[in-house]
C-alpha positions as CSV (number, residue, x, y, z in Angstrom):
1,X,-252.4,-147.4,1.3
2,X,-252.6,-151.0,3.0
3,X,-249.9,-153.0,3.0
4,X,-251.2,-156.0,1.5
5,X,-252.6,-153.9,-1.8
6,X,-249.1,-152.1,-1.9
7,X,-247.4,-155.3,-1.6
8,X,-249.7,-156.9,-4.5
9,X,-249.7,-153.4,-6.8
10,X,-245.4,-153.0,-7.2
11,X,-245.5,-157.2,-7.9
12,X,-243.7,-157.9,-4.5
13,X,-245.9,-160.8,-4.5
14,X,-248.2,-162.1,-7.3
15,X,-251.7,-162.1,-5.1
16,X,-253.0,-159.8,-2.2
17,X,-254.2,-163.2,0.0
18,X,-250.9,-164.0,-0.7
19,X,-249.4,-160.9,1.3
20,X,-252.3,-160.9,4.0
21,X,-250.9,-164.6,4.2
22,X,-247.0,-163.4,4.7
23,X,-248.7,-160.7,6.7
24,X,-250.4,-162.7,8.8
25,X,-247.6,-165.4,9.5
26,X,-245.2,-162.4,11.1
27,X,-243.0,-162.7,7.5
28,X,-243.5,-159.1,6.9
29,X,-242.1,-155.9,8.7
30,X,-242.3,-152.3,8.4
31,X,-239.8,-150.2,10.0
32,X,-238.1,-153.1,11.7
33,X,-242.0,-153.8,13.6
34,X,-244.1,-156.6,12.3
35,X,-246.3,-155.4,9.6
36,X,-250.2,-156.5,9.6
37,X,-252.2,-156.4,6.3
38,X,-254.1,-153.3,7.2
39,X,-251.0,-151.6,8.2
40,X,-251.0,-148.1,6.3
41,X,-247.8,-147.5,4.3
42,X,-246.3,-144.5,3.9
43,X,-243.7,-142.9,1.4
44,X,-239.7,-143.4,3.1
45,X,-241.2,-146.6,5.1
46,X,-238.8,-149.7,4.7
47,X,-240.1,-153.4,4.0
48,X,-238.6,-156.5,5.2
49,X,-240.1,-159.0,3.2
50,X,-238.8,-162.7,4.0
51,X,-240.0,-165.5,1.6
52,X,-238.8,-168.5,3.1
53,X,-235.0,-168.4,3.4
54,X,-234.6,-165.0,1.3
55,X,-235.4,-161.7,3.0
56,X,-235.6,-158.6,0.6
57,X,-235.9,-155.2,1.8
58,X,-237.4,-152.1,0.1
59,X,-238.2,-148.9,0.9
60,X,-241.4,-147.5,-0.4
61,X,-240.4,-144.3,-2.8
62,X,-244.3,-143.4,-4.2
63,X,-247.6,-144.7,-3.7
64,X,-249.8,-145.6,-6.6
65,X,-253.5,-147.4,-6.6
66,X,-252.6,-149.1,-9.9
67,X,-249.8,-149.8,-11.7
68,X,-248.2,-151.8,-14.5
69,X,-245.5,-154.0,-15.0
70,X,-243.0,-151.1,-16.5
71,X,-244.1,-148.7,-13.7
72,X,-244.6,-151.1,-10.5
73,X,-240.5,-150.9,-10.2
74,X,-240.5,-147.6,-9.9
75,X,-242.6,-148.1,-6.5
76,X,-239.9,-148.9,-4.8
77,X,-235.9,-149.0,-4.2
78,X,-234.4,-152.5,-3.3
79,X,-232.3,-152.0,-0.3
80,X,-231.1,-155.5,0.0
81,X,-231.8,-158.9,-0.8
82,X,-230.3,-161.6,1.9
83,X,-230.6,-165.5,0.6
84,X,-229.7,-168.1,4.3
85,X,-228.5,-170.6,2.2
86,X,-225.5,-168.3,0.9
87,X,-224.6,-167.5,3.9
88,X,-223.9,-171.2,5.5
């Protein structure tokens, strides 16, 4: 699956131009490697997802081409979640 629909279908971000944006702009990593939109994602691969000064990072637990707001957590485990302006 791409990583711009996986990131849109488990409601990491509201819309897939959206993530092809963060994609794009080097905001996104898989693995620890910068992540472009097209990037196939894989079941055990870990996300590092910064959104301006947070960074949250998941790693991908199934792969689904659909999914609702009850199941789309399920997607994924939350590793961490990092916020810059805590740690000044």
């Amino acid at each position: 699956m791409r990583l711009d629909k996986y990131l849109k279908v488990t409601r990491l971000v509201k819309r897939r131009t959206l993530a092809q944006e963060l994609c794009n702009g080097g905001h996104v990593s898989k693995n620890g490697r910068t992540a472009k939109p097209s990037s196939r994602v894989e079941v055990g691969d870990v996300l590092d997802i910064r959104f301006g000064p947070r960074t949250l990072a998941v790693e991908v637990v199934a792969l689904a081409s659909s999914a609702d707001k009850k199941t789309a957590g399920l997607l994924y485990r939350r590793l961490s979640e990092k916020d810059l302006a805590e740690a000044e």
